[in-house]
N, C-alpha and C positions, 0 to 999 in steps of 0.2 A: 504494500500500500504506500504510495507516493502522497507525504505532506506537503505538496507547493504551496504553500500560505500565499506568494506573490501573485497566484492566480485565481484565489477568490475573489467573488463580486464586493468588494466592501462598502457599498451604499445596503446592498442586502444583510451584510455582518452586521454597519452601522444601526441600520434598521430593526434587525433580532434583538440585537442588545438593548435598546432603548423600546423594543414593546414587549420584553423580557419584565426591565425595571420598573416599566407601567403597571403590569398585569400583577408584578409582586407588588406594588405601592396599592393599588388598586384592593388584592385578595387582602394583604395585612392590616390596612387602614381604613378601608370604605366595608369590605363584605365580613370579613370574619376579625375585624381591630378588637371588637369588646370581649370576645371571646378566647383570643389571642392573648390579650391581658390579662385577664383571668386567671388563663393556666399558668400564667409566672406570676400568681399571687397580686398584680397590680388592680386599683379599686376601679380603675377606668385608661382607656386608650391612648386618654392625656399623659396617665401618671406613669404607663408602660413607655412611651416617647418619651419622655423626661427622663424613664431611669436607661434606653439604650445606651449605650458608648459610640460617640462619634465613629469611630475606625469602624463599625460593624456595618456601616451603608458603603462605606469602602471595600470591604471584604466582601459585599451583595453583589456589588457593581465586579468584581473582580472576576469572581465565582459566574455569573452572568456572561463571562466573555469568555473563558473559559469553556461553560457548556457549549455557546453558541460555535466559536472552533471544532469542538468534539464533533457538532453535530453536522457540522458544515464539511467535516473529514469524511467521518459516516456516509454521508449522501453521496461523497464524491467515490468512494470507494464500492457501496453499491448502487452506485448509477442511477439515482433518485429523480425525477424528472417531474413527477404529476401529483398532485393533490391528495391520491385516494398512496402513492405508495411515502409519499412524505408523512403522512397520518399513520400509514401503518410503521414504521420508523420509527415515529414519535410513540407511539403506544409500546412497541416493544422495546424503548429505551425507558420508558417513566414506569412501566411496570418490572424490566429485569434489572433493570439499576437503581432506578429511586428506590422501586417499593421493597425489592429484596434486600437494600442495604439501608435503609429508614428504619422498615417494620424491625428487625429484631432491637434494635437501640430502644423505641419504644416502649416494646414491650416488656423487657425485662424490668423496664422505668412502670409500669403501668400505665401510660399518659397517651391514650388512645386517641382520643382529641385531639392530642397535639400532632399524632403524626395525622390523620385524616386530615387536618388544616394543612399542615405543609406538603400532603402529598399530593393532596388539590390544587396548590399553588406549581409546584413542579410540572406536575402534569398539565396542569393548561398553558406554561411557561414553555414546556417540550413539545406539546403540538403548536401552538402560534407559531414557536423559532423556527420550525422544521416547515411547516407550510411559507413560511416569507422567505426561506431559504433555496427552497424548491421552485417555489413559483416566481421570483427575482431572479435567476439563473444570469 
């Protein structure tokens, strides 16, 4: 498998990564923020913002550009081209990678919530990147 980094599309890279950080801004703060908080003991969405660490939106964004290469490698390696096979990509990447290596961390924590929130969030982050990936060629 051939990494040429120099010949990916990077308005489509550009583009994953910033509706990557949307979709997670979006799942952690607007759909599942009070709940989110919650499970880290915080009384509301405000007081869980308040207690993050600067560096952790740096590490989101990093992590973020990160997958979106992985996936952009993936595609190129099996010749991903259309909608229905960049969807199927994305499904077999959020379910052999996220959820195989999330779930057991969870579990042995008991914080079932917390993985179904972030694996929601992955998962709609892996199919978005892989469809803007596929279909930006």
């Amino acid at each position: 498998m051939e990494f040429a980094i120099a010949s990916f599309n990077w308005f489509a890279i550009l583009a994953s990564v910033v509706a990557g950080q949307v979709i997670s801004t979006v799942w952690f703060v607007v759909l599942f923020g009070a709940p989110w908080a919650a499970e880290y003991g915080a009384d509301s969405r405000q007081q869980h913002a308040k207690e993050v660490p600067p560096y952790t939106y740096g590490v989101g964004l990093l992590c973020t550009i990160i997958l979106v290469l992985s996936i952009a490698t993936l595609q190129r390696a099996f010749a991903i081209e259309s909608a229905s096979s960049a969807l199927g990509l994305g499904l077999f990447v959020a379910l052999g990678f996220c959820g195989a290596t999330g779930l057991p961390g969870q579990a042995f924590l008991k914080r079932w919530r917390v993985f179904f929130i972030a694996y929601g969030s992955q998962t709609v982050m892996i199919l978005a990147i892989s469809l803007i990936l596929a279909l930006w060629r």
